[in-house]
C-alpha positions in Angstrom: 4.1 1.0 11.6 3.0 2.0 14.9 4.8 3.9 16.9 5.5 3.1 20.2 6.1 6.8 22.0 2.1 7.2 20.9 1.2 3.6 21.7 2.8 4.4 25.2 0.8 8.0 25.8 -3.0 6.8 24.1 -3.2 3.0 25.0 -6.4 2.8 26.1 -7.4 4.6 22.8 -5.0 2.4 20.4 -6.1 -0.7 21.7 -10.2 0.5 21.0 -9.6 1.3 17.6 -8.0 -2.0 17.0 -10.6 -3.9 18.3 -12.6 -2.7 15.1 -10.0 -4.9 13.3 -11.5 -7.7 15.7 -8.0 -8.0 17.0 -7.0 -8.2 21.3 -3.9 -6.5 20.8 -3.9 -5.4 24.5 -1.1 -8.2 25.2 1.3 -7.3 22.1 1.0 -3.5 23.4 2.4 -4.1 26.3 5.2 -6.1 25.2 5.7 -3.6 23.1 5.7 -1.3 25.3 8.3 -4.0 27.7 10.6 -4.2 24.7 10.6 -0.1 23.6 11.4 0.0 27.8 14.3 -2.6 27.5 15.6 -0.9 24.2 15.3 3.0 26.0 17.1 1.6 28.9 20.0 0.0 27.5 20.1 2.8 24.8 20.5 5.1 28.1 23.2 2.4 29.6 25.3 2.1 26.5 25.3 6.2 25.8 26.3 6.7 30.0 29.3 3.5 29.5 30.8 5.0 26.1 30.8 8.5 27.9 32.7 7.5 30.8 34.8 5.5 28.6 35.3 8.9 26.4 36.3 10.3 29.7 38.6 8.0 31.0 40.5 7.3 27.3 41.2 11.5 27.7 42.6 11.3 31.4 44.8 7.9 30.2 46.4 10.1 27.6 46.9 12.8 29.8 48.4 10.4 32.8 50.4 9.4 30.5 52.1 12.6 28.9 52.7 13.4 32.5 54.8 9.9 33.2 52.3 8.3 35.6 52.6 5.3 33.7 51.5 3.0 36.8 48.2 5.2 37.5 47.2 5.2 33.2 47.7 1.7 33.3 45.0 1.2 36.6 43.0 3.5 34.3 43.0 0.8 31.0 42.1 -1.7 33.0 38.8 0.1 34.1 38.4 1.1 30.5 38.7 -2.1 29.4 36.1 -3.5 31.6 34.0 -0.5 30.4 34.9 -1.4 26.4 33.8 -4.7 27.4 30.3 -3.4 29.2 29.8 -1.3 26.2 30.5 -4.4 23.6 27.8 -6.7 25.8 25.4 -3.2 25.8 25.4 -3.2 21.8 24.5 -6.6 21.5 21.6 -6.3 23.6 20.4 -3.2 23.0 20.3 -4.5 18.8 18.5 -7.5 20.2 16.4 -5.4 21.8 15.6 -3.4 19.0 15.2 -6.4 16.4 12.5 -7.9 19.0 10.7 -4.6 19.1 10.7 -4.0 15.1 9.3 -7.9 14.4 6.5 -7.0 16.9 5.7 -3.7 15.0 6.0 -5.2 11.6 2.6 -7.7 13.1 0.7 -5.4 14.3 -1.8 -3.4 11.9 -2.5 0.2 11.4 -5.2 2.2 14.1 -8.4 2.8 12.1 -9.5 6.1 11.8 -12.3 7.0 14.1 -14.9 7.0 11.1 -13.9 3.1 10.4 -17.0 1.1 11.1 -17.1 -2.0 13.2 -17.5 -5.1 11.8 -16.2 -8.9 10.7 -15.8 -8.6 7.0 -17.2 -6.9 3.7 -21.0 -7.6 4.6 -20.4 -5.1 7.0 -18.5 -2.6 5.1 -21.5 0.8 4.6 -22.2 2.2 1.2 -22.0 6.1 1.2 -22.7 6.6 -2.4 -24.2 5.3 -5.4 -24.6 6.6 -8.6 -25.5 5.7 -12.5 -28.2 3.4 -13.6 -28.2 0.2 -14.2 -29.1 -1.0 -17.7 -31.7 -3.4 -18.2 -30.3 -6.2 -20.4 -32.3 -8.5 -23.0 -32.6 -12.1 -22.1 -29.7 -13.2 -24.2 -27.4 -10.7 -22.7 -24.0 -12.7 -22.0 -21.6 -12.6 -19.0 -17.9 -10.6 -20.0 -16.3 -13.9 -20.3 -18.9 -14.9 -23.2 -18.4 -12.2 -24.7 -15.1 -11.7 -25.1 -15.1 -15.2 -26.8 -17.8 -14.7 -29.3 -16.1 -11.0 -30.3 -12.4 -12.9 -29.9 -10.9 -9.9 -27.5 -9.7 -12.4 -24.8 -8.2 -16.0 -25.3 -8.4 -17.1 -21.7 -7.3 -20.9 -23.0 -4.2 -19.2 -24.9 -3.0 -17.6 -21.5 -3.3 -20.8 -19.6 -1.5 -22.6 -22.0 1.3 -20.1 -22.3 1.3 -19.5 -18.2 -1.6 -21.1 -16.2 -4.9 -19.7 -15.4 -5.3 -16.2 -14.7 -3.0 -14.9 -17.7 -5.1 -14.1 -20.3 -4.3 -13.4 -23.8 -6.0 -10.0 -24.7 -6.6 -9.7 -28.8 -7.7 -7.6 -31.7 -10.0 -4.9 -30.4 -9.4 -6.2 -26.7 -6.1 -5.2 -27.0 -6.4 -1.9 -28.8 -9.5 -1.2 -25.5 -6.9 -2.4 -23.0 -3.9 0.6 -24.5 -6.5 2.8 -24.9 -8.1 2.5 -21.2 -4.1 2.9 -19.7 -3.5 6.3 -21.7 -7.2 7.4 -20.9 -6.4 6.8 -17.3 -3.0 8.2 -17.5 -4.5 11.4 -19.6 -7.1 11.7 -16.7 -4.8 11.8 -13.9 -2.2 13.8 -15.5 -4.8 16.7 -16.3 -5.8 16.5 -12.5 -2.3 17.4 -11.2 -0.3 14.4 -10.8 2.8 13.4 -12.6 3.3 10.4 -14.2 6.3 8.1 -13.6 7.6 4.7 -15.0 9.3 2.1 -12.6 10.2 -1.1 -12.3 8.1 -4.3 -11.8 10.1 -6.1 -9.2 11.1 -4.5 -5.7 13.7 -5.4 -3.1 13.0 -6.6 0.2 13.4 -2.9 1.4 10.5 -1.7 -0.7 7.7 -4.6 0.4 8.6 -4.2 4.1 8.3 0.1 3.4 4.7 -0.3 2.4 3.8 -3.0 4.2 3.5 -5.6 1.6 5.9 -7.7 3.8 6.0 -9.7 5.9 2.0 -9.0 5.9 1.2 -10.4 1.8 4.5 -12.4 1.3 2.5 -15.3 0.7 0.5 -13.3 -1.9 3.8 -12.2 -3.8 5.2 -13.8 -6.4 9.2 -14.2 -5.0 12.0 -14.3 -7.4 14.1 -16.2 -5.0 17.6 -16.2 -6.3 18.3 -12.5 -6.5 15.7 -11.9 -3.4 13.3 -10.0 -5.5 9.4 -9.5 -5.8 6.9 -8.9 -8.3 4.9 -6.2 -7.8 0.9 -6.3 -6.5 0.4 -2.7 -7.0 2.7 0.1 -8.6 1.6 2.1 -4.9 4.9 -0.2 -3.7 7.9 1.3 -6.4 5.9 4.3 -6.2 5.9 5.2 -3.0 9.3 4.1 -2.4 10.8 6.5 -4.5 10.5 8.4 -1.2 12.0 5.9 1.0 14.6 7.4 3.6 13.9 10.8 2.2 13.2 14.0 4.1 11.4 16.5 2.5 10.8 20.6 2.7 6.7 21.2 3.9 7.1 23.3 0.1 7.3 20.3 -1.8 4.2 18.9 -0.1 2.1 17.8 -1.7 3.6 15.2 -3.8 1.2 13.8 -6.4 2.2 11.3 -8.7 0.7 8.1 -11.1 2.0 5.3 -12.7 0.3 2.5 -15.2 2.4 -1.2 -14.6 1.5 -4.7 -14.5 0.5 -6.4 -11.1 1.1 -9.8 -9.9 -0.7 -11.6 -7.5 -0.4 -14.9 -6.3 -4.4 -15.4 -5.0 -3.6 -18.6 -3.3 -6.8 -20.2 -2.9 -8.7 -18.3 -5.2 -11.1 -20.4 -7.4 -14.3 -20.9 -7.9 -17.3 -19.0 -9.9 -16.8 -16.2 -8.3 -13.2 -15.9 -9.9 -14.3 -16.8 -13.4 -12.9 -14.5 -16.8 -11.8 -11.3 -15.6 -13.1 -11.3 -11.8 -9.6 -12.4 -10.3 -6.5 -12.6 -12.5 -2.6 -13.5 -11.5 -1.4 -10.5 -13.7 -3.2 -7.6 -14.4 -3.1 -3.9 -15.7 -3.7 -1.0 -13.4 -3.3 2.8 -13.0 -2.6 4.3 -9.6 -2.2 7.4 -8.1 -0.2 8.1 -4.8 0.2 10.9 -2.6 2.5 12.5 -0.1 1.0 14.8 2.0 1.1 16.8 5.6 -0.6 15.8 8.1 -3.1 18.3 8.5 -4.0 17.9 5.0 -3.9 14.0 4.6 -8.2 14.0 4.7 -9.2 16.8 2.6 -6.5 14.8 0.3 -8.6 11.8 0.6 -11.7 13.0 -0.1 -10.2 14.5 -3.5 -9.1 11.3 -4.7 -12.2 9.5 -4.2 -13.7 12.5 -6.0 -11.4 11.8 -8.5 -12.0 8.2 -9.1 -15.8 8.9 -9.1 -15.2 11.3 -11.7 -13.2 8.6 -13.9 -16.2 5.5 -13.1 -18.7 8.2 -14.0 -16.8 9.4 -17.7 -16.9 5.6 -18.3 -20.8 5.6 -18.3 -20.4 2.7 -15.8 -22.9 2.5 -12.4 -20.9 2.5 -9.4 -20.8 3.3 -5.4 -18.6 3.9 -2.8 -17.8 1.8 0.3 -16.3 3.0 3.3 -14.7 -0.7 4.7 -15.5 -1.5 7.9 -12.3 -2.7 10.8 -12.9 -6.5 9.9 -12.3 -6.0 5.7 -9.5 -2.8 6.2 -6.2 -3.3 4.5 -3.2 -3.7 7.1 -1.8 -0.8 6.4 -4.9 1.7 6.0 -6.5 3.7 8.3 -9.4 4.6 6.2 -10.4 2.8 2.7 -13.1 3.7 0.4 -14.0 1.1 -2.4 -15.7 1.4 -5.7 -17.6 -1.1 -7.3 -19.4 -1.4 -10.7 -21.9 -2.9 -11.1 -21.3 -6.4 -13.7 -25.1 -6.3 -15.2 -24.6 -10.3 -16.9 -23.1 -11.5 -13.3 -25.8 -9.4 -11.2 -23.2 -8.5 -9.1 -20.6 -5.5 -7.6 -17.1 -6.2 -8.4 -14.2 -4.2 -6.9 -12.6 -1.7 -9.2 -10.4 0.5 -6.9 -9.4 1.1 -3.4 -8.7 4.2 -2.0 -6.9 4.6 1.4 -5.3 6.9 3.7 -2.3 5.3 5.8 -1.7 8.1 7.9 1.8 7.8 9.1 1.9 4.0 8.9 3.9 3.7 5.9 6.1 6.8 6.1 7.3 5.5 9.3 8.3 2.3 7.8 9.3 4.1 4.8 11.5 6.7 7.1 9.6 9.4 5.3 10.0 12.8 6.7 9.4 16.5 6.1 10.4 19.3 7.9 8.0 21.8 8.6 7.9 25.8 8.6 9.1 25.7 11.9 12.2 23.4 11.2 11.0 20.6 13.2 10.9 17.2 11.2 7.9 15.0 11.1 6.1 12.0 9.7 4.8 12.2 6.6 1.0 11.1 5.4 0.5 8.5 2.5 -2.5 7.9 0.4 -2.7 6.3 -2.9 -5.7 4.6 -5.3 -6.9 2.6 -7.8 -7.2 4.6 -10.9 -7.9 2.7 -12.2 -7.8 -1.3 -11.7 -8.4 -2.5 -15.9 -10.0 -6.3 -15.5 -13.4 -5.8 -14.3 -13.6 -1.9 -15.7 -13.3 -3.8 -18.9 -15.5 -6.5 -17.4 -18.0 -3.9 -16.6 -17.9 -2.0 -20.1 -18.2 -5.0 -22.2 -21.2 -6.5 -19.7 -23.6 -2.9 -19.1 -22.9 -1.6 -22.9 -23.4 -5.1 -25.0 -26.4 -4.6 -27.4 -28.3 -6.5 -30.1 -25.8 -4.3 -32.1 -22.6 -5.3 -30.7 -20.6 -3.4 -27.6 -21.0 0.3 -27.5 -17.3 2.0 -26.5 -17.7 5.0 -24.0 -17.4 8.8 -26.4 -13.9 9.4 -24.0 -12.4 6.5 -25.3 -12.9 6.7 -28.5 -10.6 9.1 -29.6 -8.3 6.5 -27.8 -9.6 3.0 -29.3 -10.0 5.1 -32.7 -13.6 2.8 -32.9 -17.3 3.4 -31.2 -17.9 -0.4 -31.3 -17.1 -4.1 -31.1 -18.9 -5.9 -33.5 
């Protein structure tokens, strides 16, 4: 969430960078700017009103310990008028203050200055590539072929159980799918961060602290009666855990990871495109969130995106690195990397794992604060990544390492599946 003191101070340079979004925000700034004015102003009204009415209720009580009973009661009446001011004050100023908050809950985060320009992901540059890409036979079959002809993945089971985009993973799909979570987990865990388990559905609360709501409420899967929602990414329980807290600078940074289920809606998702594993309603995934200072929110980034390379690049996979350009950028992010591998059979990228650094935009949703050597209390910075996302990894395995022979498994999973191949 923006925030409005820095909105008010840099507006030339707030509206710029959200133009890379493609968005004219210069009319919402300055009603934002209107309402945080309205809301500072009455705040400053209301305080001055209840003072004087502290005041006054202190000479009544003294007027009347001293008898001058006809002067006290002059004196309620005037208080009562200001009890009344003060009443009409409170309403406005949390009308004030609820207009102000619905307009920061629409508008997105500032891109960092790094962020190309640009209208969607044709746009988005490519800063890295590495691995080679097999060349396949002619026969060579697309994930969701071969996951039928080595029975790993009963797509038709899934629908029938739930609907499309629930598969039914079985035998030594299964047994990959385990072993990929704990290789993940392992991987992550030896690199500093510590692994938690939480829950799958979030309150209200926890979607609006990380920006999920109202932004991707049509994406979310809502349990209506109790008001709770399924979680698209374990970055939203996660990062919660850290909702309304304030932290020392010594606990900084905060590293942590977390395997669950995601749920996605994907309204409007069909097509080719979206066939087997490319786009599922439930999902397995791995991710890793930080909590960091300020000054060190970057150098953070860039670790984690080492980090993930690191994991594509165990999995004998061939992947690059995007850097997302204004037009394709989260809501909440200020700067995203992506990583794709690339699906040999489909001769195509697919998305693996997103890597972003929201600056201050969550933690000031989230009321996430540290206080620094010096005492003072600040924002804090959150990051978190894909780490990774398990659909098209597994897409990608069974796809670049099919052979005549069957599918070769990658030597770091192996002491995980406890076999070297799918036949």
């Amino acid at each position: 969430m923006l925030i409005p003191s820095f909105v008010r101070e840099h507006f030339d340079l707030v509206v710029a960078g959200l133009k890379k979004r493609n968005l004219d925000s210069a009319p919402q700034l300055e009603q934002l700017l209107m309402l945080d004015e309205k809301r500072r102003s009455t705040q400053a009204t209301l305080d001055q009103t209840l003072a004087q009415a502290n005041t006054l209720a202190k000479e009544i009580g003294h007027l009347f310990k001293q008898g001058a009973i006809e002067e006290a009661n002059q004196k309620k009446e005037t208080s009562a008028q200001l009890k009344a001011s003060a009443k009409e004050l409170q309403l406005q100023l949390q009308q004030s203050s609820d207009e102000l908050q619905e307009l920061l809950y629409q508008l997105p985060n500032i891109p960092h200055a790094t962020v190309p320009a640009g209208n969607s992901d044709e746009d988005n540059e490519e800063v890295l590539q590495k691995g080679s890409i097999p060349k396949l036979t002619d026969d060579a079959l697309p994930h969701w072929e071969l996951a039928k002809k080595y029975k790993l993945i009963d797509f038709e089971l899934g629908a029938k159980i739930t609907g499309a985009g629930f598969p039914v993973y079985t035998g030594k799909g299964a047994k990959l799918q385990r072993a990929l979570i704990n290789y993940f987990l392992d991987f992550n865990t030896a690199a500093g961060y510590d692994e938690v388990q939480v829950p799958h559905m979030v309150n209200e609360a926890s979607g609006l602290g990380t920006g999920q709501l109202p932004d991707k409420e049509g994406q979310m899967y809502h349990v209506t009666e109790d008001n709770l929602y399924l979680i698209p990414t374990a970055e939203v329980p996660v990062t919660n855990i850290y909702r309304d807290a304030l932290l020392d600078h010594s606990e900084l940074p905060i590293q942590l990871t977390a395997y669950t289920p995601c749920f996605r809606r994907e309204a409007g998702s069909y097509g080719a495109h979206v066939r087997g594993l490319n786009r599922l309603h439930q999902f397995d995934k791995v991710e890793v969130v930080r909590i960091e200072h300020p000054d060190r929110s970057y150098d953070a980034l860039d670790t984690m995106v080492t980090h993930v390379g690191s994991l594509l690049a165990s999995l004998e996979l061939p992947y690059r690195i995007l850097r997302l350009c204004g037009g394709d950028l989260g809501f909440t992010a200020a700067l995203t990397y992506d990583f794709e591998v690339f699906s040999t059979a489909q001769n195509r990228w697919l998305e693996v794992s997103s890597v972003s650094n929201f600056e201050s935009f969550q933690a000031n949703r989230l009321k996430l604060r540290f206080k620094g050597a010096d005492g003072k209390k600040q924002l804090a910075h959150t990051l978190n990544g894909s780490s990774l996302a398990l659909p098209r990894i597994i897409a990608g395995l069974l796809e670049n390492h099919q052979t005549k022979d069957g599918i070769l498994i990658p030597k770091v999973l192996i002491p995980y599946t406890g076999f070297d191949r799918i036949d």
